[in-house]
C-alpha atoms as a printed R data frame, in Angstrom:
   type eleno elety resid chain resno        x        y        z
1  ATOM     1    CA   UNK     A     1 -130.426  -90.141 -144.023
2  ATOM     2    CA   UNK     A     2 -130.839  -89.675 -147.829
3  ATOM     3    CA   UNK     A     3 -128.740  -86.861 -147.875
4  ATOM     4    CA   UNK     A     4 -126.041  -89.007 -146.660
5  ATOM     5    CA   UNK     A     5 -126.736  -91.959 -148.649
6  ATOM     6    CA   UNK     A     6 -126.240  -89.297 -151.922
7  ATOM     7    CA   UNK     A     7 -122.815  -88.260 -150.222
8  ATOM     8    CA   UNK     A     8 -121.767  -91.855 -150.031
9  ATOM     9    CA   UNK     A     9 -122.686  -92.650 -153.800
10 ATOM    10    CA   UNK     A    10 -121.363  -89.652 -154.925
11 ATOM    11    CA   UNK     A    11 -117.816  -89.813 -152.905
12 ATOM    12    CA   UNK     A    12 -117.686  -93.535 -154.499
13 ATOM    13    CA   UNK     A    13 -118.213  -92.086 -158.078
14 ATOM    14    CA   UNK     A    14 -115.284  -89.627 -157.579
15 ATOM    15    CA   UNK     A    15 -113.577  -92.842 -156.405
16 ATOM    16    CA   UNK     A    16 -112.874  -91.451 -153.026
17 ATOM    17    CA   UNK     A    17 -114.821  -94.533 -151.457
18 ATOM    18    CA   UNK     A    18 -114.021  -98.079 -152.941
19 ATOM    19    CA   UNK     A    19 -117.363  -99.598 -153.603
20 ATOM    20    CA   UNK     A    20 -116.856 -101.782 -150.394
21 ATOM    21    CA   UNK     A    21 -116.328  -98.726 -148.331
22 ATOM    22    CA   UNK     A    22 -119.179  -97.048 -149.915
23 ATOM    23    CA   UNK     A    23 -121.567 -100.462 -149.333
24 ATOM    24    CA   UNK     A    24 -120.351 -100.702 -145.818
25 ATOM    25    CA   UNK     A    25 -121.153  -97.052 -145.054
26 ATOM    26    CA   UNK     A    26 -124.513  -97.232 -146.521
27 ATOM    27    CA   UNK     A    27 -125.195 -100.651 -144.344
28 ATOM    28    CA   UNK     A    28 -123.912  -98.978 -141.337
29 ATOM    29    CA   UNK     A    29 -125.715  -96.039 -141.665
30 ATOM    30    CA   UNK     A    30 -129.238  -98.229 -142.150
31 ATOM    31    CA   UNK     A    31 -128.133 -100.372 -139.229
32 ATOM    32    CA   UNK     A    32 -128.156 -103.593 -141.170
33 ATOM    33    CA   UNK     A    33 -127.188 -106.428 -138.863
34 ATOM    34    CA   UNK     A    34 -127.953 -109.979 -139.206
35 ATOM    35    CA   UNK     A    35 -127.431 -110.967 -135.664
36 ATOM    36    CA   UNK     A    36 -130.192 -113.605 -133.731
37 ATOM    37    CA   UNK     A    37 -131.208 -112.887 -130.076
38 ATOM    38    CA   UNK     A    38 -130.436 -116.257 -128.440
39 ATOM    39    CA   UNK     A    39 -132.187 -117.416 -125.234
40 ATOM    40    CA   UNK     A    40 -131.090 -120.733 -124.307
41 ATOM    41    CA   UNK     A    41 -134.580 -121.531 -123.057
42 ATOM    42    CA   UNK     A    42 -136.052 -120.844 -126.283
43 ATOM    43    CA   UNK     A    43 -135.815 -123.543 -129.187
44 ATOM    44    CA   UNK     A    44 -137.013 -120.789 -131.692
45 ATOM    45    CA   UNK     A    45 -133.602 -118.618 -130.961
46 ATOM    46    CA   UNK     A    46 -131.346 -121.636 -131.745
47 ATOM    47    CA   UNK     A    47 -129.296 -121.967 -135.106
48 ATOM    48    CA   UNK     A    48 -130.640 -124.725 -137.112
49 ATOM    49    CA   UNK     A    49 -127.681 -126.610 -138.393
50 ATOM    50    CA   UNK     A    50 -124.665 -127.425 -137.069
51 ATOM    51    CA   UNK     A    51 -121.748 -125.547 -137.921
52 ATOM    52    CA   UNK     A    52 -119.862 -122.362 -136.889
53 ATOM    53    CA   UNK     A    53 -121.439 -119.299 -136.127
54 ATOM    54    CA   UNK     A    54 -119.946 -115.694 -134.795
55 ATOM    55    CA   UNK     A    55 -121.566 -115.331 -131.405
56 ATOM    56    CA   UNK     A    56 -121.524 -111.845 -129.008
57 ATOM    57    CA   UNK     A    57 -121.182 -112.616 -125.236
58 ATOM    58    CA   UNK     A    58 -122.807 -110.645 -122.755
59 ATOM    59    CA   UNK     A    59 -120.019 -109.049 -121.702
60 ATOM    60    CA   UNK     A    60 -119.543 -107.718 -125.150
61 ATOM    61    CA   UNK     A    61 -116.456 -109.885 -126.506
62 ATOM    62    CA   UNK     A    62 -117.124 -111.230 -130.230
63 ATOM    63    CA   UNK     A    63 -115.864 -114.686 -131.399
64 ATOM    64    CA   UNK     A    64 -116.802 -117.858 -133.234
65 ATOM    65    CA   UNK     A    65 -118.521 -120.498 -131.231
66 ATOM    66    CA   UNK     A    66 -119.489 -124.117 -132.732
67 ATOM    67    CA   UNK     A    67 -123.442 -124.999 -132.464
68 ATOM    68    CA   UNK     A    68 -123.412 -128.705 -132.108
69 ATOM    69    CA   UNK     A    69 -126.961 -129.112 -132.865
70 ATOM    70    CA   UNK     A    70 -128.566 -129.064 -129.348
71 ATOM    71    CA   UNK     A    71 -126.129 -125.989 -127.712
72 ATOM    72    CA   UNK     A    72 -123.306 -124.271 -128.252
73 ATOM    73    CA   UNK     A    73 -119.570 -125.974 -127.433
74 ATOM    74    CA   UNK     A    74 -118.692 -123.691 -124.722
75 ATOM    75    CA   UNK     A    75 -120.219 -120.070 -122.778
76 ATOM    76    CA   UNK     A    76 -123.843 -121.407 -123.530
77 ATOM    77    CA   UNK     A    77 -125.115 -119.289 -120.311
78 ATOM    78    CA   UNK     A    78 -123.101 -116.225 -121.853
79 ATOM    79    CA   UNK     A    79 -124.722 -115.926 -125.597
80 ATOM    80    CA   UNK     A    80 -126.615 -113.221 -126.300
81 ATOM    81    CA   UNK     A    81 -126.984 -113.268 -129.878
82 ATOM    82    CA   UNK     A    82 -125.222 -115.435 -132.633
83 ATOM    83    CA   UNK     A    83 -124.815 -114.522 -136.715
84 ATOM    84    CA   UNK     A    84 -124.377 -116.703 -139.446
85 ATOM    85    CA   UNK     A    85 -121.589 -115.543 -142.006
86 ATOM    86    CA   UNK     A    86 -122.240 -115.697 -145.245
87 ATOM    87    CA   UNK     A    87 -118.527 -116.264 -147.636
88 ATOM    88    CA   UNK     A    88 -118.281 -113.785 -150.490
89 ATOM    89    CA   UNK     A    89 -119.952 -114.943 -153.860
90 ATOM    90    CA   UNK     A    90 -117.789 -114.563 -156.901
């Protein structure tokens, strides 16, 4: 893997990978993921605020989902794992 992490940095230097392509490569290759298991029969796996969250479905489909505090608005038997998206800082 380091060799390939080099070949990233070095492609962005010659500026043939932006430095977003060249972060998202790198994160990719690590397998960086910030997504939750979520088992509706276990508090622990729930978010903790209320809000909107990207959730995967068992059958695979991504979306956003609302957690309203105690479960999720809709597909709460269908959840497998939920991620909280962070917004760009500037």
């Amino acid at each position: 893997m380091k060799i390939e992490i080099e070949q990233i940095i070095i492609d962005h230097f010659d500026r043939k990978l932006s430095l977003g392509e060249a972060v998202t490569k790198i994160l990719r290759l690590c397998n960086v993921s910030g997504w939750v298991a979520y088992d509706c029969n276990k508090p622990g796996t729930r978010p903790k605020a209320y809000g909107k969250y990207f959730v995967c479905r068992k059958d695979g489909k991504i979306h956003w989902e609302t957690w309203n505090g105690s479960g999720w608005a809709y597909n709460e038997k269908v959840i497998t794992h939920w991620q909280e998206v962070e917004p760009p800082s500037h």
